[in-house]
DRENKEDO-43813 format. One record per residue (C-alpha): residue in one letter; x, y, z; residue number from 1. Coordinates in steps of 0.001 Angstrom, whole numbers, plus 500000, padded with zeros to 6 digits. Each point is the difference from the previous one (the first is absolute). Layout:
{'a'; {X; Y; Z}; NUM} ...
***
This chain:
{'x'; {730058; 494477; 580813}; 1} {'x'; {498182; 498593; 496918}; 2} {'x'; {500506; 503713; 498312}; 3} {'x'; {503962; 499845; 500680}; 4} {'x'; {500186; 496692; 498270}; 5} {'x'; {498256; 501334; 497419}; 6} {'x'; {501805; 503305; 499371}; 7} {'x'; {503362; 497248; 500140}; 8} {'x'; {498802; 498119; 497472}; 9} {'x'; {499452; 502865; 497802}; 10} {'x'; {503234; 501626; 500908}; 11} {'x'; {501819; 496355; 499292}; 12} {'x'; {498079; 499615; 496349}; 13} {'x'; {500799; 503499; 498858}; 14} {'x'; {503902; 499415; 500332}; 15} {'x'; {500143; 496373; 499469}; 16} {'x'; {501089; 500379; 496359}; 17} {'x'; {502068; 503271; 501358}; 18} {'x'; {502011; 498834; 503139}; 19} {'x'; {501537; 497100; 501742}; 20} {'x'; {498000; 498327; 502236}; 21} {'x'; {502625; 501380; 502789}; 22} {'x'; {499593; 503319; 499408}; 23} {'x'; {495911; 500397; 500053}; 24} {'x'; {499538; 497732; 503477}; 25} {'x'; {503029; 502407; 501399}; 26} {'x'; {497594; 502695; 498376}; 27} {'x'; {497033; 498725; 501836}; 28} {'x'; {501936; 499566; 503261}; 29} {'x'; {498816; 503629; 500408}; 30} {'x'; {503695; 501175; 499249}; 31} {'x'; {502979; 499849; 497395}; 32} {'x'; {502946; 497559; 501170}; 33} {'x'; {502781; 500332; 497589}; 34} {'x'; {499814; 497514; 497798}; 35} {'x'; {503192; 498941; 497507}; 36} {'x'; {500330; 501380; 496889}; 37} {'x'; {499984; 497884; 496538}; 38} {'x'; {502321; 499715; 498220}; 39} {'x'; {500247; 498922; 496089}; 40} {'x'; {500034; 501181; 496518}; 41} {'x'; {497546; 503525; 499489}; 42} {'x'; {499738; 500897; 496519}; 43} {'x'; {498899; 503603; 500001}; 44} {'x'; {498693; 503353; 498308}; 45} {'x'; {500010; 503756; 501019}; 46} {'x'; {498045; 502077; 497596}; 47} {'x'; {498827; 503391; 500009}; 48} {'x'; {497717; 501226; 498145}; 49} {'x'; {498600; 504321; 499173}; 50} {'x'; {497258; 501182; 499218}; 51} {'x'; {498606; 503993; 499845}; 52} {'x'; {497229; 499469; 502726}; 53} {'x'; {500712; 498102; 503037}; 54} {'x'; {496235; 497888; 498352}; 55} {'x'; {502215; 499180; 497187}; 56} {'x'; {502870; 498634; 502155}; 57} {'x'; {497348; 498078; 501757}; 58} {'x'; {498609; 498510; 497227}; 59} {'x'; {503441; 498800; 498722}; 60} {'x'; {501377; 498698; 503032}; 61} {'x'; {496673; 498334; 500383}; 62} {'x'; {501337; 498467; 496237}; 63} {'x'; {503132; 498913; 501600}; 64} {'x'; {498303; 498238; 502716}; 65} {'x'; {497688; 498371; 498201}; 66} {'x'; {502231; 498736; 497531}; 67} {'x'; {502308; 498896; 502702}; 68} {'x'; {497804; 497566; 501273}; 69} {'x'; {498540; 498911; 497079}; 70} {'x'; {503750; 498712; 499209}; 71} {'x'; {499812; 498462; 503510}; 72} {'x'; {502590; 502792; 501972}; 73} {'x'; {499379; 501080; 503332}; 74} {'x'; {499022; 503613; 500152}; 75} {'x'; {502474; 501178; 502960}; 76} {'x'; {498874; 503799; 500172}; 77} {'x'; {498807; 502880; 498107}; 78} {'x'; {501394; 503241; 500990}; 79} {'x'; {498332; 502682; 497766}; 80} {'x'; {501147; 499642; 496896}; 81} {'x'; {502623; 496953; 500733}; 82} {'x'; {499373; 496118; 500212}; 83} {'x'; {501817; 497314; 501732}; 84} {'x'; {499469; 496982; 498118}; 85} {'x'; {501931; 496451; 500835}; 86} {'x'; {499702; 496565; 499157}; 87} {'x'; {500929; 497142; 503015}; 88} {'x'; {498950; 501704; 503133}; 89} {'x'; {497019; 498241; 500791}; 90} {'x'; {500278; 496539; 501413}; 91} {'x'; {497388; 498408; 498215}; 92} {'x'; {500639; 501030; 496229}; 93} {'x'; {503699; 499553; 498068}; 94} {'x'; {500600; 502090; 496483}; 95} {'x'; {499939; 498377; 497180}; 96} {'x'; {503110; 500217; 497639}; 97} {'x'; {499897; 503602; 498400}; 98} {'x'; {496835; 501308; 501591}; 99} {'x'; {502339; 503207; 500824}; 100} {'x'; {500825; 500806; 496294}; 101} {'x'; {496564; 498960; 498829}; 102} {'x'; {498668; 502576; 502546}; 103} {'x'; {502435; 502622; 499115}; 104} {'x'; {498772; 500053; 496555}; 105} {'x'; {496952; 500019; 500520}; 106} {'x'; {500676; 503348; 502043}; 107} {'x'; {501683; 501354; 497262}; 108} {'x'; {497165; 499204; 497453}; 109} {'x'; {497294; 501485; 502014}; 110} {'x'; {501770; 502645; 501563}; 111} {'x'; {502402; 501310; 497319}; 112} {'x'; {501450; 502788; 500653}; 113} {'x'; {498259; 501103; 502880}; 114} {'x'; {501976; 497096; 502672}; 115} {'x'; {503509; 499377; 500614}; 116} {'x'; {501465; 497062; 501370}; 117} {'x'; {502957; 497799; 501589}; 118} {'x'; {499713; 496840; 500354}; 119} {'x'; {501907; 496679; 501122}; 120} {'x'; {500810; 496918; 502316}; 121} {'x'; {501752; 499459; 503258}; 122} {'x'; {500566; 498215; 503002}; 123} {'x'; {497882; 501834; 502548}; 124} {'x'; {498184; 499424; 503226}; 125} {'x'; {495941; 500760; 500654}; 126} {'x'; {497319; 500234; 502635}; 127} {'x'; {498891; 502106; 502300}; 128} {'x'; {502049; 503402; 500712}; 129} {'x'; {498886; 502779; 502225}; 130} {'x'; {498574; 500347; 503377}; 131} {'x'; {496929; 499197; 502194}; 132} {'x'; {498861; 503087; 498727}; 133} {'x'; {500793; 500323; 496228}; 134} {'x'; {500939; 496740; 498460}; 135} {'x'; {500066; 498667; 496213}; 136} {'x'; {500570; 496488; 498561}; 137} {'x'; {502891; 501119; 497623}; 138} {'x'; {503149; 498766; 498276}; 139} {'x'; {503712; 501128; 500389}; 140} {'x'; {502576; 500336; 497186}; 141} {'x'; {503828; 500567; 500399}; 142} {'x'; {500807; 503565; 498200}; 143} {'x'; {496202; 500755; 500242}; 144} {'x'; {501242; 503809; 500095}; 145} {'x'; {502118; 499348; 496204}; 146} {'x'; {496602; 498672; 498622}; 147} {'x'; {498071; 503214; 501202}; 148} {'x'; {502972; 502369; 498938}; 149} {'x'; {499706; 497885; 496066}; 150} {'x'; {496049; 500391; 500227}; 151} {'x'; {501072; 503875; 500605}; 152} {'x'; {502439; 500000; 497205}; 153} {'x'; {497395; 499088; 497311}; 154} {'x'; {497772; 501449; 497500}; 155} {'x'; {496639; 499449; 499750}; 156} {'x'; {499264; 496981; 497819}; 157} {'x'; {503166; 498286; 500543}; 158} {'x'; {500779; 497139; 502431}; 159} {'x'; {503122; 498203; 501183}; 160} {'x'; {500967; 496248; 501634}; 161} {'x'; {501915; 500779; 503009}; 162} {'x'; {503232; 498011; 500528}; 163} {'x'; {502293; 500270; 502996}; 164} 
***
């Protein structure tokens, strides 16, 4: 009993800062209950960046990541060599006013011409999206497929603000 309490507690401090309060008790209910979405302003950046070894492309997208969160974004997901970056998902942090662009060039300057980006804001919903068996604290976009077919457009070393 004592050892469940404590493994709670642990659980509960690890995703304090992460998740609503809702969302890690329904967590530690021993099951997922649907929980509703947020909803609010998500200032975001897809980037996608190459390298000639896949250690290369780590090391980069280790860059992005990094620099992310030293700008205070939330680093959604890394998929090989592309990030999912977004500012406003997480309950207990707000952006500040131009952390996006700030971020973006600070991509650009240490990535050059070896990342391309699109970037912008929108009204978007977040939280947990999936299953009981695959699930990920994410964010949705509308035209989310327009910024991925812009990000495919580009060159290498250029970036672009996505507006609807």
């Amino acid at each position: 009993m004592i050892r469940t309490f404590l493994e709670k507690r642990r659980v509960r401090r690890a995703f304090e800062k992460l998740v609503d309060p809702e969302t890690v008790e329904s967590l530690l209910r021993a099951g997922v209950a649907p929980q509703p979405f947020k909803h609010g302003r998500i200032d975001f950046i897809i980037a996608f960046v190459r390298g000639e070894s896949p250690s290369q492309i780590s090391e980069r997208i280790s860059r992005v990541a990094n620099l992310a969160m030293a700008h205070g974004a939330t680093v959604h997901d890394l998929v090989g060599a592309l990030a999912i970056v977004a500012f406003g998902t997480l309950p207990a942090s707000s952006p500040e006013s131009g952390s996006r662009s700030s971020l973006v060039q600070a991509l650009r300057d240490e990535l050059a011409g070896d990342i391309k980006i699109v970037h912008g804001a929108a009204d978007g919903h977040y939280g947990l999206f999936g299953s009981q068996v695959r699930m990920s604290y994410t964010f949705l976009v509308p035209q989310f497929d327009r910024i991925l077919g812009a990000l495919g457009r580009l060159e290498f070393g250029e970036s672009e603000e996505f507006t609807r």
